[in-house]
DRENDO-1510 file (C-alpha; in Angstrom, 1 decimal, always signed):
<recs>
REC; n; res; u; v; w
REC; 1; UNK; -9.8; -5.0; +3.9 .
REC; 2; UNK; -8.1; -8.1; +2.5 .
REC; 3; UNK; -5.5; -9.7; +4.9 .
REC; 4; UNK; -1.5; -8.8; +3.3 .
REC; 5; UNK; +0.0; -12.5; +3.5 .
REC; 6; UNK; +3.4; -11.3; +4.8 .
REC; 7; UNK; +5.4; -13.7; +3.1 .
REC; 8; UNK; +8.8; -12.8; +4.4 .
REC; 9; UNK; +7.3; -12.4; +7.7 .
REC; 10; UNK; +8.5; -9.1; +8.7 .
REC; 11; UNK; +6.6; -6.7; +6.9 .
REC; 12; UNK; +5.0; -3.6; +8.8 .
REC; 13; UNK; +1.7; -4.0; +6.6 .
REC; 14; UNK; -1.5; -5.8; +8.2 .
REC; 15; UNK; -4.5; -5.4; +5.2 .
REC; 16; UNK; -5.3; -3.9; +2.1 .
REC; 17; UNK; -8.4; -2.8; -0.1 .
REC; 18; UNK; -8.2; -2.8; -3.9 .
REC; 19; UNK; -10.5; +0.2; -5.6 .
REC; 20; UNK; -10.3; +1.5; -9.4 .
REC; 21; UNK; -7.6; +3.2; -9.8 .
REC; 22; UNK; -6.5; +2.9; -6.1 .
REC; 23; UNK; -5.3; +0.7; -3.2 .
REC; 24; UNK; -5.2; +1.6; +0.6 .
REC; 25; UNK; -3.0; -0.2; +2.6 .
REC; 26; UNK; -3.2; -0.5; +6.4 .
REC; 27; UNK; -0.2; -0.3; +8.2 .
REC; 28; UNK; +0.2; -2.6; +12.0 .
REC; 29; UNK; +0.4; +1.0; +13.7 .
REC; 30; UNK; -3.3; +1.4; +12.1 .
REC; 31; UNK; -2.4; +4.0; +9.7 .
REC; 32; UNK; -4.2; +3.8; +6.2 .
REC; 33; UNK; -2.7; +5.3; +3.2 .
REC; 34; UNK; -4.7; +5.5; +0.1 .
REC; 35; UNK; -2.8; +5.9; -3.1 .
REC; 36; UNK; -4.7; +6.5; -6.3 .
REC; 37; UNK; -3.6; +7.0; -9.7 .
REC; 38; UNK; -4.2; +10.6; -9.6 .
REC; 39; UNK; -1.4; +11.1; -6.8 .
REC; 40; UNK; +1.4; +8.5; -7.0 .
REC; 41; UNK; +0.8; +7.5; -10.9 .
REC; 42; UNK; -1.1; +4.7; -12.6 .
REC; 43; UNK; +2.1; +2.5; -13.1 .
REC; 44; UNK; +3.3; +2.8; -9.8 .
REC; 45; UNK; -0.7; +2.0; -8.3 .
REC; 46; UNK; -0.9; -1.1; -10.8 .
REC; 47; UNK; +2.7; -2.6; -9.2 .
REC; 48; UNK; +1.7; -2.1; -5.5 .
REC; 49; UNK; -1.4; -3.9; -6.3 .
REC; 50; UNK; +0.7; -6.6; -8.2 .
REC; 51; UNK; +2.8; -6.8; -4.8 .
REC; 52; UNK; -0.5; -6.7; -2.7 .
REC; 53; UNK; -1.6; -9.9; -3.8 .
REC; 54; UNK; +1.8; -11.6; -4.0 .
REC; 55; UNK; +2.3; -10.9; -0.5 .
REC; 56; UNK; +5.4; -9.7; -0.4 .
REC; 57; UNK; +7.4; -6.8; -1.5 .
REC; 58; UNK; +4.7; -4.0; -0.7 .
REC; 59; UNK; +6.2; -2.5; +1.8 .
REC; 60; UNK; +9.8; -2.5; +0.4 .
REC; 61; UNK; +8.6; -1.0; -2.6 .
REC; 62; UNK; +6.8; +2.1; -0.6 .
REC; 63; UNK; +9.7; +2.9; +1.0 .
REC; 64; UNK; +12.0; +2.6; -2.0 .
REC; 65; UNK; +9.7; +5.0; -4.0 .
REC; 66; UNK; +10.3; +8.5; -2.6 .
REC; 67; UNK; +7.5; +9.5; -5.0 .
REC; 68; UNK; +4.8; +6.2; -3.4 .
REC; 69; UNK; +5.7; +7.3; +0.8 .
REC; 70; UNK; +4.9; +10.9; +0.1 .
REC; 71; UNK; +2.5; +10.8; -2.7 .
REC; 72; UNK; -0.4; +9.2; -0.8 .
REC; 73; UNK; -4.1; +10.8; -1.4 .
REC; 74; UNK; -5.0; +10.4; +1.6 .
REC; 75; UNK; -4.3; +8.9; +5.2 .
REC; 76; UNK; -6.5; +7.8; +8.1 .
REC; 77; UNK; -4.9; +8.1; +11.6 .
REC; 78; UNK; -4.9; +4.9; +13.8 .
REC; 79; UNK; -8.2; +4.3; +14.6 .
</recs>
């Protein structure tokens, strides 16, 4: 996984990993979400990889999107 660069400094994302169609995005409790096209929307996957590699913003728009925090494919339990 790709370090998130945390640009404002307070965000509760650590890494992230870029697929076709999908991002998964580690959270500092450990927690991975992966969101694919297929369950959050191809749009909506395209922007949080946008915001992935700005650095800033991802986890503001997660949490905004009612569809994004509950739409993920899949989730991995702190490891």
């Amino acid at each position: 996984m790709e370090t998130y660069r945390n640009l404002s400094g307070d965000s509760g994302i650590e890494s992230y990993a870029l697929g076709d169609g999908c991002i998964a995005v580690r959270f500092k409790s450990g927690v991975i979400y992966w969101y694919t096209d297929a369950s959050v929307g191809p749009d909506h996957v395209a922007e949080m990889i946008r915001l992935a590699r700005y650095g800033k913003g991802l986890s503001t728009y997660i949490s905004s999107h009612p569809d994004v925090s509950a739409g993920y494919a899949r989730k991995i339990p702190e490891a």
